[in-house]
N, C-alpha and C positions, 0 to 999 in steps of 0.2 A: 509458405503461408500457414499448412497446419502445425506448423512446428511453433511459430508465434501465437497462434490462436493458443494454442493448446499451454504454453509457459503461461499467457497472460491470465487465460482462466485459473490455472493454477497459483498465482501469485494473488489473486483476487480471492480464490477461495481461503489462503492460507492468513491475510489478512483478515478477514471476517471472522475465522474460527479465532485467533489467536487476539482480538481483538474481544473480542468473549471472556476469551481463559481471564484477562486484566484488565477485567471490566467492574471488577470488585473493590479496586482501590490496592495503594499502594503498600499495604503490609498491616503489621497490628503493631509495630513502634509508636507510641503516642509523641514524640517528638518531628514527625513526618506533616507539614503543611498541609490544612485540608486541600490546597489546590494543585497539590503535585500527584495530579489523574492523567493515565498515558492515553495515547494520540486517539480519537475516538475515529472511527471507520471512515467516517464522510472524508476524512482528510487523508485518509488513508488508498481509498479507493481515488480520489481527486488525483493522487503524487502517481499511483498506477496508471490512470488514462492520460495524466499528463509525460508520464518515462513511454508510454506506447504511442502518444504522439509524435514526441520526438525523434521515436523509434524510426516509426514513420515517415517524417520529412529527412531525416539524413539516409535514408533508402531513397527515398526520389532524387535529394539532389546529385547521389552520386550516380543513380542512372542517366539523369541531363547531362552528368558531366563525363 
C-alpha cells in the first residue's frame, strides 16, 4: 500500500509541475492555433484519481476471486 501511495503522490506531483513548465502556450510559431493549449491539471489529476481507482477495483475483484 506504501508503495501505491507513494507512485500516486509521485505521479500527481509530476503532473502539476510539468503542467506549469507548458502552461505558457504552445511555442512562438505564428502559424500554431490559438486553441492548441495542452491538457490543463484539473483533467490531469481527474485521469490520475480515475487510473488509481481502477487500480483499486481490480485489486478487490481479484481478492473476491
Amino acid at each position: 500500500m506504501k508503495k501505491l501511495l507513494s507512485i500516486l503522490t509521485l505521479s500527481v506531483c509530476m503532473m502539476v509541475v510539468s503542467t506549469e513548465a507548458f502552461a505558457f502556450g504552445p511555442g512562438f510559431d505564428p502559424d500554431v492555433p490559438p486553441y492548441a493549449a495542452p491538457i490543463d491539471e484539473g483533467l490531469g489529476i481527474l485521469a490520475v484519481i480515475g487510473l488509481a481507482y481502477g487500480a483499486w477495483a481490480y485489486k478487490k475483484r481479484e481478492a473476491t476471486a
